[in-house]
C-alpha positions as CSV (number, residue, x, y, z in Angstrom):
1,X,13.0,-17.0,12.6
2,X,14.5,-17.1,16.3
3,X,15.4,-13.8,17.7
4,X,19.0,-14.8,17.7
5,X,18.5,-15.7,13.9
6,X,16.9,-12.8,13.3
7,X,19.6,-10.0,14.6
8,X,22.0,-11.9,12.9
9,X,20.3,-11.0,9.8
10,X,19.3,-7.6,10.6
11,X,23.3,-7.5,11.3
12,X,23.9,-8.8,8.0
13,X,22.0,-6.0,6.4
14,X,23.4,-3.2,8.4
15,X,26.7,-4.5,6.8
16,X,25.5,-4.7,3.3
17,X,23.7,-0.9,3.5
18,X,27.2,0.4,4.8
19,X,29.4,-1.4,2.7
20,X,27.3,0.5,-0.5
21,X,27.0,3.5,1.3
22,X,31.3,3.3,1.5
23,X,31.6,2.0,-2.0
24,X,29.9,5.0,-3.6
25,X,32.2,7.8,-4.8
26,X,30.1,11.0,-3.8
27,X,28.4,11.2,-0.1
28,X,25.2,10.5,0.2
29,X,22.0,12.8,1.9
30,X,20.4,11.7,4.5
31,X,17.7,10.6,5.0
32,X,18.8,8.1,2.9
33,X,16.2,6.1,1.4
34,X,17.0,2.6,0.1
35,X,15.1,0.2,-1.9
36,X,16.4,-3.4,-1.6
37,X,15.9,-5.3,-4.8
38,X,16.5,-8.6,-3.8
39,X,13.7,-8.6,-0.9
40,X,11.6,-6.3,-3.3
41,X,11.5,-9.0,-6.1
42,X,11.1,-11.7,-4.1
43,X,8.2,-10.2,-2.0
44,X,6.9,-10.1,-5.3
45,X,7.6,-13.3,-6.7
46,X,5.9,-14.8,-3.2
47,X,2.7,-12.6,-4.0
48,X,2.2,-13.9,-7.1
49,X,2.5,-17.3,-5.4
50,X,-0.1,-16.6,-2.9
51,X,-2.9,-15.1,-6.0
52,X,-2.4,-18.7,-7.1
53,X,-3.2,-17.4,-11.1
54,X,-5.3,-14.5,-10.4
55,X,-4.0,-11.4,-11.4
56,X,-2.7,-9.1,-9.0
57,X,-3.5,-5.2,-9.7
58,X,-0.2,-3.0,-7.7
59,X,-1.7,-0.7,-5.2
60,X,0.1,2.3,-6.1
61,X,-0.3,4.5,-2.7
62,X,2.0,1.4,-1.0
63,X,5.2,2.1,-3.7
64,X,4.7,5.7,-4.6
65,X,7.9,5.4,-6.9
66,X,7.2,5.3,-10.7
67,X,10.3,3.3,-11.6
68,X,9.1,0.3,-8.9
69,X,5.9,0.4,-10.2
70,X,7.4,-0.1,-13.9
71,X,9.4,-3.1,-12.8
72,X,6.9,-4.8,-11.0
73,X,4.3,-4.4,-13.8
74,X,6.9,-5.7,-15.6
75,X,6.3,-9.4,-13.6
76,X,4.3,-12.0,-15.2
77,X,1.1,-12.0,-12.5
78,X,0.8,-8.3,-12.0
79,X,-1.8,-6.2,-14.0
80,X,-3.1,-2.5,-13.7
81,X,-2.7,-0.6,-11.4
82,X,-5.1,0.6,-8.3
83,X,-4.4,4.2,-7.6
84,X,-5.2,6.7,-5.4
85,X,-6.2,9.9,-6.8
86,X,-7.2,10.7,-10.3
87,X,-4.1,13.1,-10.9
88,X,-2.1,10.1,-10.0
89,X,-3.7,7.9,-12.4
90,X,-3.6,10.3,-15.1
91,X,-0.5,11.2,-14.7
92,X,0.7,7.4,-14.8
93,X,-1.6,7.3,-18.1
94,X,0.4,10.3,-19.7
95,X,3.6,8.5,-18.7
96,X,2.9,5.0,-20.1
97,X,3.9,3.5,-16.7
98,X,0.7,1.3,-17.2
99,X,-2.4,1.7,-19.7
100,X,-5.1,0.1,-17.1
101,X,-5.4,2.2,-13.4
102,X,-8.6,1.8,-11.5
103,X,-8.9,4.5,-8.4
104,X,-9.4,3.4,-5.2
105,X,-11.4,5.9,-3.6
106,X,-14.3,8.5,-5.4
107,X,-13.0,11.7,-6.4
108,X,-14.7,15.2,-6.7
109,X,-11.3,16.9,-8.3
110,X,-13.3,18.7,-10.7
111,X,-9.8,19.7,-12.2
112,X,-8.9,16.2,-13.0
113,X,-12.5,15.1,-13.9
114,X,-12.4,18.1,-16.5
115,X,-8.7,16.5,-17.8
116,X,-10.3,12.9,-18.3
117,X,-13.3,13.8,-20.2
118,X,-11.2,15.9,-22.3
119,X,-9.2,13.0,-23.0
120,X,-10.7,9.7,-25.1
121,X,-7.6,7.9,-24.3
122,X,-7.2,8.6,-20.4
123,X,-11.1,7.5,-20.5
124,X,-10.2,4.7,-22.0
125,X,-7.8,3.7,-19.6
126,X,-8.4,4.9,-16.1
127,X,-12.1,3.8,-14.1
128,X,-13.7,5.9,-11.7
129,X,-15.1,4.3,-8.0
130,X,-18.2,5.3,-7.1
131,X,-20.9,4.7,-4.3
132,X,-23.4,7.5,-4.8
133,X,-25.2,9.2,-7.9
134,X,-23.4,12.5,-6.4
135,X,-20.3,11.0,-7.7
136,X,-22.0,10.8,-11.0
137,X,-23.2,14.6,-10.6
138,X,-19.8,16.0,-10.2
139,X,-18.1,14.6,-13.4
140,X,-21.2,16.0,-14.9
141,X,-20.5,19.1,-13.7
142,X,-17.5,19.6,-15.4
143,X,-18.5,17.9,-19.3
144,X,-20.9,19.9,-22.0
145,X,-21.3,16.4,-23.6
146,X,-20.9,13.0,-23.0
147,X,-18.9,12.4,-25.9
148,X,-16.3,10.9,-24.2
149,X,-18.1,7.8,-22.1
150,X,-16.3,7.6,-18.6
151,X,-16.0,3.9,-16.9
152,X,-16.7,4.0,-13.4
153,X,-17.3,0.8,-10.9
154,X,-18.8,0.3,-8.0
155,X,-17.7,0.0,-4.2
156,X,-19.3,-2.4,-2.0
157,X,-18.9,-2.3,1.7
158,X,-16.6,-5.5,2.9
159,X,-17.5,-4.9,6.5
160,X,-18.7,-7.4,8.7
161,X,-21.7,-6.9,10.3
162,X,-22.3,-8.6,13.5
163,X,-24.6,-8.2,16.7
164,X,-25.6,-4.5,15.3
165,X,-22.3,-3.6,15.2
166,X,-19.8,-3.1,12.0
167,X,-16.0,-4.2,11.9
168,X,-14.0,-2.9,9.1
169,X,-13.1,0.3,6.7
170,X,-16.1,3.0,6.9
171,X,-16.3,2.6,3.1
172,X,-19.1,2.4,1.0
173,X,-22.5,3.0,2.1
174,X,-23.6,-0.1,0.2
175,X,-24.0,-3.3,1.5
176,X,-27.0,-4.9,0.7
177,X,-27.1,-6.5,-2.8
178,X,-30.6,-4.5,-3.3
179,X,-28.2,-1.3,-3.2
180,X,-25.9,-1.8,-5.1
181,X,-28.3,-3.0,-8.1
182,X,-30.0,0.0,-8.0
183,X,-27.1,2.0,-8.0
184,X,-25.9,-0.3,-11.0
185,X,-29.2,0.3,-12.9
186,X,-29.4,4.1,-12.3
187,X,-25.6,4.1,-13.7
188,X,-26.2,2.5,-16.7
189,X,-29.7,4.9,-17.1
190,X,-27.0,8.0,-17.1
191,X,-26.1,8.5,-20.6
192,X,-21.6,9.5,-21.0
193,X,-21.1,6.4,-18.1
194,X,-19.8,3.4,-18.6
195,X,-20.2,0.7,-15.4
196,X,-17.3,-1.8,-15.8
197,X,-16.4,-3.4,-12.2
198,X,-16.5,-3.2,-8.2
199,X,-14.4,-3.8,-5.3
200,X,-15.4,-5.4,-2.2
201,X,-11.9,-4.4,0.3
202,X,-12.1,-6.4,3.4
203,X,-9.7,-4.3,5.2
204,X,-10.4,-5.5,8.6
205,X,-8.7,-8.7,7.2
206,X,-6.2,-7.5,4.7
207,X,-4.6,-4.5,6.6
208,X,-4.4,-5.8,10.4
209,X,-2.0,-7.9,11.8
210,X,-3.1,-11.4,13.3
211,X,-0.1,-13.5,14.5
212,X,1.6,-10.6,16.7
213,X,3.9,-12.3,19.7
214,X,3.5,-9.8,22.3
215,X,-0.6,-10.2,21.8
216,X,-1.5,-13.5,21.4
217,X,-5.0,-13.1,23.1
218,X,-5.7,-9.5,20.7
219,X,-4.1,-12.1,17.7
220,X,-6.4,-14.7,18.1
221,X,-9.6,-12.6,18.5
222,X,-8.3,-11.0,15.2
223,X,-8.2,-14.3,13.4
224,X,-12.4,-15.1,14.9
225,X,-13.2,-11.8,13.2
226,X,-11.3,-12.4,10.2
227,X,-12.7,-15.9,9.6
228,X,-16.2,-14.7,10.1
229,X,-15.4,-11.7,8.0
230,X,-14.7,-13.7,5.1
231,X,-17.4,-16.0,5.7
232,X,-19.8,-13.8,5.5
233,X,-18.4,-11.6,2.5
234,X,-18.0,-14.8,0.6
235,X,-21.7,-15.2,0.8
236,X,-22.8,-11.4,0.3
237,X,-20.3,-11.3,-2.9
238,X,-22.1,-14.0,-4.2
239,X,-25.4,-12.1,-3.6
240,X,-24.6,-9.4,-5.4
241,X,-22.5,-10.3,-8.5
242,X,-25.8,-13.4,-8.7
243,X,-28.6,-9.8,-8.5
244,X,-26.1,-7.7,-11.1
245,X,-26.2,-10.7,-13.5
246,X,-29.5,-11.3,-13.2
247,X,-30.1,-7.8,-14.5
248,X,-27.9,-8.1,-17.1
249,X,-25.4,-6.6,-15.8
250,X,-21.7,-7.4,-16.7
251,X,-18.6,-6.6,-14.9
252,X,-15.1,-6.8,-16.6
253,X,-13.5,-6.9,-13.2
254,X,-14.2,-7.6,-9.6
255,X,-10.9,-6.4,-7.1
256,X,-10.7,-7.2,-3.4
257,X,-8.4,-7.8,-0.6
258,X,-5.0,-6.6,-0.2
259,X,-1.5,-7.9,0.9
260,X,-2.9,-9.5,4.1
261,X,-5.8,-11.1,2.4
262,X,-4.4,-12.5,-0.9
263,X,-5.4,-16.5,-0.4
264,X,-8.7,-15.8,1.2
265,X,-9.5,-13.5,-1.1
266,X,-8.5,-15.8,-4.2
267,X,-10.2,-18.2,-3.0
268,X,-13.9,-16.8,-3.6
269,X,-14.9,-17.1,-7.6
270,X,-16.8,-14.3,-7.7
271,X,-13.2,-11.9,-7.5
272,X,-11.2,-11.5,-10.5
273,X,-8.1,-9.8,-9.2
274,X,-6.7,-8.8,-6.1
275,X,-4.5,-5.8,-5.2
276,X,-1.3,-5.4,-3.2
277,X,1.2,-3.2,-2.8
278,X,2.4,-3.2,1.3
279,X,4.2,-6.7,0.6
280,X,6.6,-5.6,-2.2
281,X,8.2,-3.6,0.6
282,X,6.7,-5.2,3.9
283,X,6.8,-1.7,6.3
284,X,6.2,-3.2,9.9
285,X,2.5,-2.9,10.1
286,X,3.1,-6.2,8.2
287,X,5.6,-8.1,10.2
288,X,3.0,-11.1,11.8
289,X,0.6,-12.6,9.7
290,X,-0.1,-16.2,10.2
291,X,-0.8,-15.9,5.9
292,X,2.8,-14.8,4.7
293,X,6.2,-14.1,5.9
294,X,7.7,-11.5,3.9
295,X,11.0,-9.7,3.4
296,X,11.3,-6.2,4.7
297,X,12.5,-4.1,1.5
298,X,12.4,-0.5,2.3
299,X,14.9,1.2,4.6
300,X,16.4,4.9,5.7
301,X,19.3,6.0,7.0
302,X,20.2,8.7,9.4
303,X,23.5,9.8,10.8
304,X,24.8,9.4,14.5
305,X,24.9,13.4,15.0
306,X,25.6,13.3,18.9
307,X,26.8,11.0,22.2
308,X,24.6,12.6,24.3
309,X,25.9,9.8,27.0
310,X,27.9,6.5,26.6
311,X,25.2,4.4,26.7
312,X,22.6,6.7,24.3
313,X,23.6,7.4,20.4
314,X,21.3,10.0,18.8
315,X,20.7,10.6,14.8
316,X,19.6,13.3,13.1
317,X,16.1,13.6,11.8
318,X,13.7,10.6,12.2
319,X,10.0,11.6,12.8
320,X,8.6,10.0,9.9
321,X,5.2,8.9,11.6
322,X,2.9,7.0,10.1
323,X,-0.7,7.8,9.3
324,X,-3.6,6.0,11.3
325,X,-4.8,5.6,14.7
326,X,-2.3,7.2,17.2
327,X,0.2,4.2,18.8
328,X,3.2,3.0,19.1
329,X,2.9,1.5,16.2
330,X,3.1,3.4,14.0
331,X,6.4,4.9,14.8
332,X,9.5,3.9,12.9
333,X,11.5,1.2,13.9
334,X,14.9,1.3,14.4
335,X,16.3,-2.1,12.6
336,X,20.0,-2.1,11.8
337,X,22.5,-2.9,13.9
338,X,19.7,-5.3,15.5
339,X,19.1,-4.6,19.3
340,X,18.6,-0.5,19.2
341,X,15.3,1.1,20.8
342,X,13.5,4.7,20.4
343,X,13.5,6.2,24.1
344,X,10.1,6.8,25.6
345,X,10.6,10.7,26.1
346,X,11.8,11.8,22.8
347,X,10.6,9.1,20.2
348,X,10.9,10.1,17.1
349,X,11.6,13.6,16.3
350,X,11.6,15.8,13.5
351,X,15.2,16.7,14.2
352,X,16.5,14.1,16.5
353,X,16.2,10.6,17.8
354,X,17.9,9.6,20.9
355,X,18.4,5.6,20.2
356,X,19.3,3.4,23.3
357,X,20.3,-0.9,23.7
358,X,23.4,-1.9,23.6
359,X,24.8,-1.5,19.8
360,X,24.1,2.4,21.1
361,X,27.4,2.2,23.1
362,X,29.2,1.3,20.0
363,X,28.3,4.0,17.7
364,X,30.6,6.5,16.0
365,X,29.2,10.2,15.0
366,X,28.8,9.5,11.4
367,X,27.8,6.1,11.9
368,X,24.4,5.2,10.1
369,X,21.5,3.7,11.2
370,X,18.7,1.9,9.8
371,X,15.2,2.5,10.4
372,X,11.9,0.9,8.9
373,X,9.0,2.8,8.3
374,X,5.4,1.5,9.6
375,X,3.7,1.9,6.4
376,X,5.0,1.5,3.0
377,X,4.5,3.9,0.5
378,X,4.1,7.1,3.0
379,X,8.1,7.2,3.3
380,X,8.8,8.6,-0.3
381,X,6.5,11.6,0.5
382,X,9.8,12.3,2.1
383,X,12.4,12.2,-0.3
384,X,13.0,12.9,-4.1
385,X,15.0,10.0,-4.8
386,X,15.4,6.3,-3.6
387,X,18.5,4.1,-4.0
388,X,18.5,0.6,-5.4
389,X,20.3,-2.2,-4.0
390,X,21.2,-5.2,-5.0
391,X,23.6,-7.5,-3.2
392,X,25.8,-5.0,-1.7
393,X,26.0,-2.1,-4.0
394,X,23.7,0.9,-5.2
395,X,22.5,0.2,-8.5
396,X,20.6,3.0,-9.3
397,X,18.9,6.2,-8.0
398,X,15.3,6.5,-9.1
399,X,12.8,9.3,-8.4
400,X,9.6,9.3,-5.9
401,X,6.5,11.0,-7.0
402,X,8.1,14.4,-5.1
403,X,11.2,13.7,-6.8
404,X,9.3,14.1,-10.4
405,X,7.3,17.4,-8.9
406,X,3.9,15.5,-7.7
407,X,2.5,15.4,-4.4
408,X,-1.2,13.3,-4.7
């Protein structure tokens, strides 16, 4: 898309937002947090394009919004869900939003541990990530029997390692197929334990942008590490899913990758599903990969509050800042009317944004103006509610996580 192209469609969108905003009967809050339906469903119809058959499991920390989560689930291609936290998962559990939620990361929430092993169906239905027998230990801590068998799978570090060095998420402390079979035997020696998958996440080629125009040189050192990355994963995978079946040892499930990764990731045998959640609402940490071209599908709006000058417009609120290393980046962007910019001073405050370029001139107070967060599902942690669009009207108003009381 041409620059020219593209702030003609940005444009196009700032129309569509307003003219829903306009059509509603009540006024609306702001921050007002918008969903659009038509990008959101055909992010996810271009997902399950790119899995080419394997089923994709919705990572849950990248939507954060129960009702999105139902309707996606709801796609043919889209299975389970990766969480999280265990709260989160058993609170989608107890809700019915999905029947099959494997958690992302280990947890030592003794409270939630004591809820699942209290529970034969929430067993049943949610796994447990582990990379070390103290995982084990603490849901032991909290059990008088093992009557209730909890599933639990194992994390494998993704990293590449190369020249002593290691590139990628500081994960799992295993790497080496020896490790992780031992840690799979001593597993299945622990009576009320189940082992039932692992995940191998190659963030360092899922999560990181490779096709960026203003860093063409960064880009294409990113793309080396990535193709040795999966090169090498490819052949360690095999490794250990050949020493686990050699064992005896069978998995149900094997997830990798993520929204950046989906056709590498695919492409290896050994993985059984893939998860993604960032490209159902493409925040701008995922505007250039060479791998996809999504539609941006989240958006909020904050009111022109002041004319501090005729050439400056600023709105009211705005410092929703991403997690992650500090950078630009990781500020929001603002997006509709194309052509507006975040000043260096100020950037993005908690209370005000002074916005500059040229559609600045042309704002009223009470105009609205569009931002994009840089990551996906860490925007509902600030709202209760999120609109739906579709075409040019709000459809519906749905509740975030907050909005139903929860904060994982």
């Amino acid at each position: 898309m041409t620059s020219h192209a593209g702030s003609l469609e940005r444009n196009r969108l700032w129309a569509r937002l307003n003219d829903a905003v306009k059509a509603h009967e009540e006024p609306l809050a702001t921050p007002l947090m918008v969903i659009d339906l038509d990008a959101f469903d055909a992010n996810a119809d271009d997902l399950v394009r790119r899995a080419g058959g394997t089923p994709i499991r919705v990572a849950s920390k990248s939507v954060r919004v129960p009702a999105l989560l139902r309707r996606v689930l709801a796609r043919d291609g889209f299975q389970g869900v990766l969480g999280f936290t265990l709260a989160e998962a058993l609170w989608l559990e107890e809700q019915g939003v999905t029947d099959d939620v494997v958690v992302a990361y280990p947890t030592v929430d003794r409270g939630a541990l004591a809820r699942l092993v209290a529970s034969p169906s929430a067993a049943a239905h949610i796994t447990l990530m582990v990379d070390d027998l103290a995982h084990l230990d603490v849901v032991d801590s909290v059990r008088a029997s093992h009557a209730v068998p909890v599933q639990v799978a194992i994390d494998v570090d993704a990293g590449l390692r190369m020249g002593g060095q290691h590139v990628g998420p500081k994960r799992s402390p295993l790497h080496d197929a020896d490790e992780v079979l031992q840690l799979a035997r001593d597993i299945e020696r622990r009576p009320g334990f189940r082992l039932v998958g692992a995940m191998t996440y190659e963030g360092q080629v899922a999560g990181v942008q490779d096709d960026v125009p203003s860093q063409r040189a960064r880009s294409a050192v990113v793309r080396r590490i990535k193709s040795l990355s999966m090169s090498q994963l490819a052949v360690r995978r095999r490794e250990v899913a050949d020493a686990l079946r050699s064992a005896g040892v069978e998995l149900e499930f094997w997830n990798a990758g993520g929204t950046g990764s989906v056709e590498a990731t695919t492409a290896d045998r050994v993985v059984t599903e893939v998860a993604a959640g960032s490209g159902l609402l493409t925040p701008t940490l995922f505007d250039h990969y060479q791998s996809f071209d999504a539609r941006p599908a989240a958006f909020f709006g904050l009111p022109v509050t002041r004319r501090p000058s005729p050439q400056v417009a600023t709105v009211h609120g705005g410092g929703l800042v991403a997690s992650g290393p500090i950078g630009k980046d990781r500020l929001p962007t603002p997006w509709a009317p194309a052509g507006l910019h975040l000043t260096g001073l100020e950037g993005a405050g908690e209370v005000q944004t002074p916005l500059t370029g040229h559609p600045a001139a042309l704002l009223a107070v009470g105009d609205l103006v569009w931002f994009r967060h840089a990551k996906a599902g860490e925007l509902f942690e600030h709202t209760n509610t999120v609109r739906l669009l579709s075409g040019a009207a709000f459809t519906d108003e749905v509740l975030t996580y907050r909005g139903h009381g929860l904060a994982f």
